[in-house]
C-alpha positions as a printed Julia matrix, in Angstrom:
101×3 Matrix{Float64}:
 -12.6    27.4     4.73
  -9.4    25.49    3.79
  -8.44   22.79    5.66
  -5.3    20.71    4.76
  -6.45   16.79    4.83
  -4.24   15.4     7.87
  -1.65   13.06    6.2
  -1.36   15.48    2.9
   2.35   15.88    4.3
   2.95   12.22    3.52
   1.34   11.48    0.13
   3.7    15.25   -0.9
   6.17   13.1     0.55
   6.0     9.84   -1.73
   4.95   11.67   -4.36
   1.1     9.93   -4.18
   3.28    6.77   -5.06
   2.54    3.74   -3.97
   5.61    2.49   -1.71
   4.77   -1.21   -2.15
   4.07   -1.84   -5.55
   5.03    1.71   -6.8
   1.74    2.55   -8.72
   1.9     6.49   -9.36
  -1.35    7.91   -8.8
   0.0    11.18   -9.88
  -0.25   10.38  -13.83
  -4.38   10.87  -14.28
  -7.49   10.83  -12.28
  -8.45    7.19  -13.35
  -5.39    5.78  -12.0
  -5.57    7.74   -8.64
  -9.29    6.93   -8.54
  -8.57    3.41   -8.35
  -5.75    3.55   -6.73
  -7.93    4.27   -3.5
  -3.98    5.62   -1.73
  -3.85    4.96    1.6
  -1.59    6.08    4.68
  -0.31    2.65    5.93
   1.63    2.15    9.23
   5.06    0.18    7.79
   5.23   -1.47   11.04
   1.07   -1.98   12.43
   0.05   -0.46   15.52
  -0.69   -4.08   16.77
   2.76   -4.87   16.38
   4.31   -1.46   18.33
   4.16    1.14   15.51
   3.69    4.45   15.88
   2.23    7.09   13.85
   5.15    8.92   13.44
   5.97    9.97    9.78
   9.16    7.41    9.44
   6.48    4.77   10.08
   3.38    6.25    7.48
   3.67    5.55    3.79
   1.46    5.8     0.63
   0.03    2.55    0.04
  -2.6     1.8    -2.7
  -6.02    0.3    -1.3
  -4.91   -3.39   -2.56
  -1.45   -3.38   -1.29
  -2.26   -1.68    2.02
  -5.41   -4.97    2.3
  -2.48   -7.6     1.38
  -0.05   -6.46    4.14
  -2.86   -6.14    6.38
  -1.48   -6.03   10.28
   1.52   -8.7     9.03
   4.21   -8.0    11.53
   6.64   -6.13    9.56
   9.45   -3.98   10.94
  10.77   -2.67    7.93
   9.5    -1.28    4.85
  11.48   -3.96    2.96
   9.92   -7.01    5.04
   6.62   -5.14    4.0
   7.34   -5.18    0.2
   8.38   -9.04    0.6
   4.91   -9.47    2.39
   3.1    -7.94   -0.61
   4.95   -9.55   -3.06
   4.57  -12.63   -2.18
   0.87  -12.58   -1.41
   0.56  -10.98   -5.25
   1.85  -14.2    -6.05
   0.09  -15.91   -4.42
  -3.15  -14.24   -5.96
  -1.91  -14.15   -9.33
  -1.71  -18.46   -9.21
  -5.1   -18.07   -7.71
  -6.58  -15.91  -10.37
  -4.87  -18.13  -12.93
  -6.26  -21.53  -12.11
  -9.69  -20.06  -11.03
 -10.38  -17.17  -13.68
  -8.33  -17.96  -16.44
  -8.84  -21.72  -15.76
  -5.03  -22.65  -16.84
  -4.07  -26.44  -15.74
């Protein structure tokens, strides 16, 4: 029996690329093991998305967590969204991991 997973369309589509932070999970198995892709909605079905194709993307596991259901309506506004909560995880990681002053 071969059955097509349902959203195999879309990652063939981004080419198993990450559309927020662009990590290709194509390159090896470790990187698209931890990569964890995701089909994210660009604009949440809390905020009036659909699940039409324009609106599904690849998103790795940590991006598609960041963005959560932010309202976004574009899949710009959703890059700014991760971006800038990257950022603000990186100064997190920085003072609390690292321990820099």
């Amino acid at each position: 029996m071969n059955i097509e997973y349902p959203y195999q369309a879309i990652f063939e589509r981004d080419n198993f690329v990450c559309q927020y932070c662009g990590l290709d999970a194509s390159k090896d198995f470790e990187t698209w093991w931890h990569a964890n892709l995701n089909i994210d909605h660009v604009v949440p079905k809390s905020h009036g998305g659909t699940d039409e194709e324009n609106n599904l993307v690849v998103a790795c596991r940590a991006c598609n967590l960041y963005k959560g259901s932010a309202p976004c309506r574009s899949l710009d506004e959703s890059r700014k969204v991760i971006s800038e909560k990257r950022a603000q995880a990186e100064r997190w990681f920085k003072k609390y991991v690292l321990k820099e002053k």
